[in-house]
N, C-alpha and C positions, 0 to 999 in steps of 0.2 A: 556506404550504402546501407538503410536500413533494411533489417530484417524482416522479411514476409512472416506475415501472420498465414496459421496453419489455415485459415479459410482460402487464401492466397492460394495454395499450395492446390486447394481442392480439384478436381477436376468435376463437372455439374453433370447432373442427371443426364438420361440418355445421351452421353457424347462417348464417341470411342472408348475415351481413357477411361471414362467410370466403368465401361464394360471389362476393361481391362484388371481396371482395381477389384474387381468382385473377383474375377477370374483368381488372381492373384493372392487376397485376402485369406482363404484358410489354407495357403501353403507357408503361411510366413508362420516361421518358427515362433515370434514373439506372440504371435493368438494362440498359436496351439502354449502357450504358454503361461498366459493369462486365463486362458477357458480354464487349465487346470490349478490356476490360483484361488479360482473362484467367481471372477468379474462373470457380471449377466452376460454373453457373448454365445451365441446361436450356431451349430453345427450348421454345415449345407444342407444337412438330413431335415433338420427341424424346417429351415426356413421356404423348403422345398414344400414340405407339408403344409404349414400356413398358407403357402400360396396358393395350392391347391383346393385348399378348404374353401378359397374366395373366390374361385375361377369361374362359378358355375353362374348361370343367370341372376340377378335380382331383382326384386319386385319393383314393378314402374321403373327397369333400366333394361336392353337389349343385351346388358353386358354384363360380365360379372366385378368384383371390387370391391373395398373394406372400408366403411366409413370410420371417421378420427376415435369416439367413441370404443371401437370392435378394435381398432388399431393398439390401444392403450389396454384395452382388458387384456391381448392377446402379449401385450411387453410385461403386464402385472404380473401375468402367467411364470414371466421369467423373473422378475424381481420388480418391485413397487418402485426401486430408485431410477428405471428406465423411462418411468411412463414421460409424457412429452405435455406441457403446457401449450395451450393454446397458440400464445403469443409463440412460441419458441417454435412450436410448428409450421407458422405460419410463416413466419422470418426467413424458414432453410427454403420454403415454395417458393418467397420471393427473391431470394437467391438465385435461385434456381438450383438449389442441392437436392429437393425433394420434386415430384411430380404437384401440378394439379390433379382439377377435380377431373373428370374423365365421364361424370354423370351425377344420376340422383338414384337413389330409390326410396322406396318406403317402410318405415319402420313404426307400426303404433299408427297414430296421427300425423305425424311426423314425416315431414321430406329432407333427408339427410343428402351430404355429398358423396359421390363415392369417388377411390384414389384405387390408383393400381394395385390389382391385386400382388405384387410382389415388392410393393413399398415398404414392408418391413425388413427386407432383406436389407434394402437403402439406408433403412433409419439404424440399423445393425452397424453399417458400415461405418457411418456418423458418427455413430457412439462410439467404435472403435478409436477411431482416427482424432476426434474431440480430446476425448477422458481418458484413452487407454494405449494407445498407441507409441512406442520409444523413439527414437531419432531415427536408427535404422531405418525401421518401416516407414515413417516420415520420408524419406529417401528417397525410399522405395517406389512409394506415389507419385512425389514431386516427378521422378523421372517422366513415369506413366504419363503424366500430366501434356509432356511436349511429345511422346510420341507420334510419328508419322503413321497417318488413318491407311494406309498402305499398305503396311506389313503387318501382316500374317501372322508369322512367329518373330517373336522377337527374344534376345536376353535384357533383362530387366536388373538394374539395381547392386547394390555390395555384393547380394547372395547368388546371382547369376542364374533370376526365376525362369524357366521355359516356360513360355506360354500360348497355348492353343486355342485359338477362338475359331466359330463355323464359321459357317458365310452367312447366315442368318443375323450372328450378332455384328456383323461387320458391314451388313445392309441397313440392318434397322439402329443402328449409331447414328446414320446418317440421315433417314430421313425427317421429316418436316412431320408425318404423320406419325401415329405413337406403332402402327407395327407394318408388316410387308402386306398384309391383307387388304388395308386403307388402303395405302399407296397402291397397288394393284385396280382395285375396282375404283380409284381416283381415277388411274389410266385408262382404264376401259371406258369411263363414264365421260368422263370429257378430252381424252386424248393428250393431258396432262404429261409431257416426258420427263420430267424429274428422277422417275425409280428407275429408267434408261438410263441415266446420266450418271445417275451416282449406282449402276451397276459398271458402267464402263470406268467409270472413275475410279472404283476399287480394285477392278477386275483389268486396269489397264496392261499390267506384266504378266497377264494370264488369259492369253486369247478366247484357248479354249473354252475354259470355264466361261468366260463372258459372253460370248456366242450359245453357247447352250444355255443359260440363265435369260439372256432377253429373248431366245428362242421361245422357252416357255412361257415368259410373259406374253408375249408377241401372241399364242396360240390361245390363252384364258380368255385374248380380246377377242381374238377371232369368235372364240364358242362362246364369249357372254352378247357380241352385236347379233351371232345368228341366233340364238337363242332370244332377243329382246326383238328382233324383224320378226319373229314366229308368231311372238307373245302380240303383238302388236295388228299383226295382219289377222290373227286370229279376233282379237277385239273388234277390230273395224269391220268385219266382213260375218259379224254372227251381230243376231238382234233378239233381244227379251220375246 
C-alpha cells in the first residue's frame, strides 16, 4: 500500500478535526520545541492578538477580515521565509486547507478580498505540519483526522493528548455557514432546520444540553418574528 502524502493526512479547514488539531497544536512537545529552536512558529498569545487586530469592521464590508496582502506583512513580522506566494495561497483555498474570501473591502483605490480574520492562526498550522512538524506529530493528526464529531473529550495519539473543546467549536465544525450567528438568523429567516439537526446530532448522548440549546434557539426565533410583525405593522399602518 502506498504511503499517504502528508496533504492526505490533513484534516480541511472548518471540519471537527482541524478544530481539534489547533486545540491540540501548542501542546505538542515537538512545537514547543521547535519555537525554541528558532522556526517562525506563533504562540497562542500572538495569534490571538492578530486576530483580534482584524476582527473589527472594514471599509465597504459589514464584517471584519485580513486581505492576502496584511496577511503576508503580518508573517514578514515573524520571518520573511513564511510569507506565502500567490499561487501557493491559492492552491491550500482550493483544497480546502485555507478559508475563502468572506468579503471585500477598500483599500486606497482598490477593492481587495478579505479572508477570516483568524486565517493566520490556519496558515501557522500549515506551516507547521508542511516544513516542521516530526512523525510523532504527524500521528498525532492523522489520528485527529478520523475522529468521531461526537466526542467531546477524547485521548489523542502516542502522547495521550486530553482534549477540550466547547460547544461552540463543536457546533460551528459542522455547519454549512462560517459561524452559529448565520445559521441562527438563517433559522429565523426562512425556518431553515439544519442548526437543529446538527445540535441534536452532537448533543445526541446529552439530552440535557440539547434541550436547552434548541430551547434557546427556538426563543431568538420567537423574539426576531415578533420583533419583524412590530417592525412591519408599524411600516404599513404610518404614512409620510
Amino acid at each position: 500500500m502506498p504511503k499517504k502524502s502528508r496533504t492526505e493526512l490533513l484534516s480541511p479547514y472548518n471540519s471537527f478535526p482541524r478544530t481539534l488539531c489547533l486545540k491540540v497544536l501548542f501542546g505538542l512537545q515537538d512545537y514547543k520545541e521547535k519555537q525554541k529552536e528558532g522556526y517562525p512558529l506563533r504562540t497562542e498569545e500572538e495569534l490571538e492578538i492578530i486576530s483580534d487586530k482584524y476582527s473589527k469592521e472594514r471599509e465597504g464590508s459589514k464584517s471584519g477580515g485580513i486581505t492576502f496582502e496584511e496577511i503576508n506583512e503580518e508573517q514578514g513580522k515573524k520571518s520573511p521565509t513564511i510569507k506565502l506566494k500567490k499561487p501557493t495561497f491559492r492552491k491550500y483555498i482550493q483544497d480546502g486547507l485555507l478559508p475563502k474570501s468572506i468579503g471585500y473591502t477598500n483599500v486606497g483605490n482598490k477593492r481587495m478580498a478579505l479572508f477570516p480574520n483568524d486565517i493566520i492562526t490556519h496558515i501557522n498550522f500549515l506551516y507547521y505540519f508542511y516544513q516542521v512538524a516530526d512523525s510523532k506529530a504527524i500521528n498525532v493528526f492523522e489520528s485527529i483526522k478520523n475522529i468521531d464529531q461526537k466526542q467531546l473529550l477524547t485521548t489523542l495519539g502516542h502522547d495521550r493528548y486530553l482534549v477540550n473543546i466547547t460547544f461552540l467549536d463543536a457546533i460551528e465544525s459542522s455547519l454549512e455557514q462560517s459561524n452559529i450567528d448565520l445559521a441562527v438568523a438563517y433559522y429565523c429567516c426562512v425556518g431553515d432546520p439544519s442548526i437543529v439537526d446538527i445540535v441534536q446530532e452532537i448533543f445526541a448522548n446529552r439530552p440535557e444540553e440539547k434541550d436547552r440549546i434548541i430551547k434557546m434557539i427556538e426563543g431568538i426565533c420567537v423574539a426576531f418574528n415578533k420583533g419583524m410583525n412590530e417592525l412591519n405593522n408599524y411600516l404599513e399602518n404610518n404614512t409620510f
